[in-house]
TORMI-28964 format. One record per residue (C-alpha): x, y, z. Coordinates in steps of 0.5 Angstrom, whole numbers, plus 500, padded with zeros to 3 digits. Each point is the difference from the previous one (the first is absolute). Example, Ala and Ser with C-alpha at 12.3 -4.5 7.8 and 13.67 -1.06 7.14 Angstrom:
525491516
502507498
! end
This chain:
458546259
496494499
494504500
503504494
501493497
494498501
497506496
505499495
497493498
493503500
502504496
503495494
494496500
495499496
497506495
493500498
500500492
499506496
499503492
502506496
495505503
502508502
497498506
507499504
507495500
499494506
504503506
508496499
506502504
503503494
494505499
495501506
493505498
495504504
494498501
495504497
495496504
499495506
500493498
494496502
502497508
501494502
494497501
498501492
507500496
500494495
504495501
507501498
500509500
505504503
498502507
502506502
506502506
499504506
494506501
499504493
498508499
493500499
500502492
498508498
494497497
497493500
497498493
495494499
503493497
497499493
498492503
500498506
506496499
505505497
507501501
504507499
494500496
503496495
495495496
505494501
499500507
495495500
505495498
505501506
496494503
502495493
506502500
507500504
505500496
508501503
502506501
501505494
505506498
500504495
504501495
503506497
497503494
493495501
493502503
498493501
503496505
505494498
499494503
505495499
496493502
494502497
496495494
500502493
493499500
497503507
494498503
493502497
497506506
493499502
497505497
497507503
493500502
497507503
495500506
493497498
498507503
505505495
497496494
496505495
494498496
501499493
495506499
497504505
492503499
498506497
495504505
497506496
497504504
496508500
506504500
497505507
500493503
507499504
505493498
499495505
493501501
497493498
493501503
496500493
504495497
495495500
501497493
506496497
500500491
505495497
502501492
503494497
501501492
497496495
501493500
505501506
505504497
504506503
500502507
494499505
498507503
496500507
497507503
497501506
495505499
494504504
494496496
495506500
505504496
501494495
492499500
499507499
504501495
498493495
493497499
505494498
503500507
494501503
497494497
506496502
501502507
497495505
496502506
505501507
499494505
498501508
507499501
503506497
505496497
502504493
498497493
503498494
499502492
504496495
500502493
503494496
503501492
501508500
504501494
503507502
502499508
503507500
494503497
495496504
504503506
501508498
493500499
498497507
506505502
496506497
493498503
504503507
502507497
498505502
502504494
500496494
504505495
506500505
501493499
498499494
506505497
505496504
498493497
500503493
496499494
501492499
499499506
493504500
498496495
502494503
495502506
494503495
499493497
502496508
494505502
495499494
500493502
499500508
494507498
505505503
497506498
503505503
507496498
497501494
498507500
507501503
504497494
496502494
501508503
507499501
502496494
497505496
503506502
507497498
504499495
500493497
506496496
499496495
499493504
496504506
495502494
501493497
498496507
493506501
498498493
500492503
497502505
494504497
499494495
500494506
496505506
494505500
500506504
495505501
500505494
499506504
507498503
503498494
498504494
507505501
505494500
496497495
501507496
507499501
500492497
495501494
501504493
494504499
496498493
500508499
508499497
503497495
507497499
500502494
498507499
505501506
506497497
498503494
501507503
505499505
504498492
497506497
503504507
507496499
501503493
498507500
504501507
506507499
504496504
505495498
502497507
494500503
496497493
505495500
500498507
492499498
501497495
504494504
495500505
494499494
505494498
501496506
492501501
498497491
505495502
498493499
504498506
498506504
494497505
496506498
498497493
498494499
497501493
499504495
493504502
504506502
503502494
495504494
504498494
496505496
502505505
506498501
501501492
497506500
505503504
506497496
496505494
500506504
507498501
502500494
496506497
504504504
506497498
498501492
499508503
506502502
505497496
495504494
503506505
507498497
500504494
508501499
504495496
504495504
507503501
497506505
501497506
497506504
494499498
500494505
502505506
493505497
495501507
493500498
495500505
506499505
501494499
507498496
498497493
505494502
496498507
492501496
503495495
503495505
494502506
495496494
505495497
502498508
492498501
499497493
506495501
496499508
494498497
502496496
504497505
493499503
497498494
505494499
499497508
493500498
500497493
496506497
507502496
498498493
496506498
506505502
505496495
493502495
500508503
507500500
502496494
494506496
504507503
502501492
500508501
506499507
503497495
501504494
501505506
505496504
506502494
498507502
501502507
505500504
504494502
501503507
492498501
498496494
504493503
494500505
495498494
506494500
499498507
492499499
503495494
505497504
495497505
496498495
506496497
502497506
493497501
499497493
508497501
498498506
493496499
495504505
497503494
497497493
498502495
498499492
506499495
498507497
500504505
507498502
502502493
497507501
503501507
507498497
499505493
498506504
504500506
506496499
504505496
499506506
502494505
507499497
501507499
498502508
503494503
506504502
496505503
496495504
506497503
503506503
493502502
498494502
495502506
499492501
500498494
505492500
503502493
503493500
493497501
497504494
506498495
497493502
493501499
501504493
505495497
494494503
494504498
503501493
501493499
493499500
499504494
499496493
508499498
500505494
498506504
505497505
505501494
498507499
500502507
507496502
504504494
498507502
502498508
507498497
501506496
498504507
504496504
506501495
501507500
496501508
503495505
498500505
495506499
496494497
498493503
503495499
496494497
506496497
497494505
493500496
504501493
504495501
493496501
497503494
506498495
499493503
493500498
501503495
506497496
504495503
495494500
! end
């Protein structure tokens, strides 16, 4: 009875303290646990540890201890020395123990520090060795290079390398290389202000491959050409060679092609070596922007195919734009070749409204195939590309002329009243982006000459719109209402006058088959009367 006392008091003492780990619960009369592992013995346990009763079952598998030092493998066991507090019971519904006597603000614990030898450097070196040499052979690595960027910026590099590779495979190394001691001790390179240390490394990396292309596939075109200036700077020529066949066989991006053209302007390389990625950088002086852009235009406009000619078409302006970062300037664009297409254009468009014999009314005559091709779709196959080169004349700042072409095409215009109103309003449309460009200040021009756009074209614009509205194909029928009323606006007032009072007539028996310029009227009367 007084033996089981005993170990019923033993039992009550002290506990060692513990954390919130899913390393296990303290042993508690209320809750006992199977150790996993046997405790340290009696010899090393930390002041104030369990012990633990009576002969114990060897465990099926004995794991290490994390330190040697731990407790049920959980990390707050160093601290079981530091504290010893009363006996804690768990409370239900919690996972940390509840202390009742315990301080508001617990003492700070000593802090974790790891063994001296399980501390890990803060950068391990990097070996480079043949690849039929086996890791761990370290014989011929006699010599240490140490890389520091440029002012000691970055991340210092340090390899230990078989010297006579180095040497071999760099005049600039085998210069620096000092000469081995009696001692056999290793030697030392340190290469100080190295702007690109991860270039500086691969190309170092590279002088111990066996085979170069494998290697350089993997790294990558930036990278490669990372090495070939790292190369040309310590005389690798094998690095050299290596890169320059590499990076000529693979497609470039456009920053890749960037960095090659830095490259060849700051560096010299042999021309044996260089000459087919030179090929690839430099224009020959054979070709012209000009004559190319010149045909590619022509290419454009004489194409029978609408989806495709409107997919070039996209393309030609994305690469003429003055945003575009293909064309700073105006040295390929040929004005006269450009206007010389627009004639052809236009020719063609006087020929086959002259195949339009019939009066007005026989609409049938639209729908007549000559040449296998509708009327309806040759009319607006060339009023589709007059209207894109004039597009391109306006970005560039070449479309005055135009307006003069334009304003000059009297036989269109007796013609227009005579054709058929199913393809006749693409004559409009040609006239509706000149109207916008004039309402919108991108083009000017003379005061007579605005005079003569607005006496010829004006009326079949009013009788059109109606057309234009339902075949719009991109047309902003609000823009041009804007820009027509703005553009007439800039006509002395009497002919203003003249043009007003037949687009009120037009619009009080049309609608909205006719613009709406009541905005610019109103301005007009303003001006006009009401000072």
């Amino acid at each position: 009875m007084a033996e089981h006392a005993a170990r019923h008091l033993r039992r009550r003492g002290p506990v060692a303290g513990w954390c919130c780990s899913f390393a296990g619960v303290p042993p508690s009369p209320d809750h006992r646990t199977l150790h996993h592992r046997s405790l340290p013995d009696a010899a090393t346990a930390q002041p104030g540890s369990v012990a633990a009763e009576g002969p114990r079952k060897p465990p099926p598998q004995q794991l290490p201890p994390k330190s040697p030092s731990s407790f049920h493998g959980s990390p707050s066991s160093k601290l079981a020395g530091l504290i010893d507090y009363p006996r804690r019971i768990l409370s239900p519904g919690r996972v940390s123990p509840i202390d009742p006597d315990a301080h508001p603000h617990p003492p700070t614990p000593t802090p974790i520090t790891h063994p001296p030898e399980q501390q890990q450097p803060a950068m391990a070196p990097f070996v480079a060795v043949r690849e039929e040499e086996e890791e761990g052979q370290g014989d011929g690595l006699d010599l240490r290079l140490c890389l520091r960027g440029r002012d000691g910026a970055g991340c210092v590099v340090v390899m230990d390398l078989d010297s006579s590779v180095l040497c071999g495979s760099s005049a600039f190394f085998a210069a620096m290389a000092p000469e081995p001691n009696a001692a056999g001790g290793a030697r030392r390179i340190e290469v100080d202000g190295v702007d690109n240390v991860a270039a500086f490394r691969d190309a170092v990396e590279l002088m111990f491959q066996a085979d170069a292309p494998p290697w350089l596939a993997r790294a990558g075109v930036s990278r490669a050409i990372g090495v070939l200036e790292v190369a040309s700077s310590i005389m690798f020529d094998k690095g050299i060679r290596s890169c320059l066949e590499y990076i000529e066989a693979v497609p470039w991006t456009e920053n890749e092609e960037e960095k090659l053209k830095h490259l060849f302007a700051r560096c010299t390389f042999d021309e044996a070596l260089s000459k087919d990625v030179l090929a690839r950088l430099q224009t020959q002086p054979s070709s012209s922007s000009e004559d190319l852009t010149d045909q590619l235009i022509q290419s454009v406009t004489s194409s029978t195919n609408n989806s495709a000619r409107k997919d070039m078409q996209s393309l030609i302006n994305g690469l003429l734009s003055k945003s575009s970062v293909y064309q700073k300037d105006l040295s390929g664009l040929n004005k006269r070749s450009l206007y010389q297409i627009c004639c052809s254009c236009l020719n063609l468009l006087v020929e086959l409204f002259k195949e339009d014999p019939e009066p007005k009314w026989h609409t049938d005559q639209a729908l007549k195939i000559r040449h296998s091709k509708p009327m309806i779709e040759r009319v607006s196959k060339q009023s589709e590309n007059l209207s894109w080169l004039f597009e391109i004349l306006v970005n560039n700042d070449m479309a005055e002329n135009f307006v003069v072409l334009w304003a000059g095409q009297d036989e269109l215009i007796r013609m227009h009243e005579q054709a058929s109103p199913m393809f006749r309003y693409e004559l409009s449309r040609i006239s509706a982006g000149v109207f916008i460009a004039l309402g919108q200040g991108k083009v000017q021009c003379p005061s007579d000459l605005r005079s003569q756009l607005f006496r010829g074209w004006f009326t079949p614009m009013l009788t059109d719109f109606g057309w234009l509205q339902r075949c719009s194909k991109g047309l902003d029928a609000r823009a041009l209402e804007d820009s027509l009323g703005q553009a007439l606006l800039t006509l002395p007032l009497r002919e203003q006058q003249s043009l007003f009072e037949e687009w009120f007539q037009c619009f009080a028996s049309s609608g909205a088959e006719c613009p709406n310029l009541s905005r610019a009227f109103q301005v007009w009367w303003r001006r006009s009367f009401a000072r």
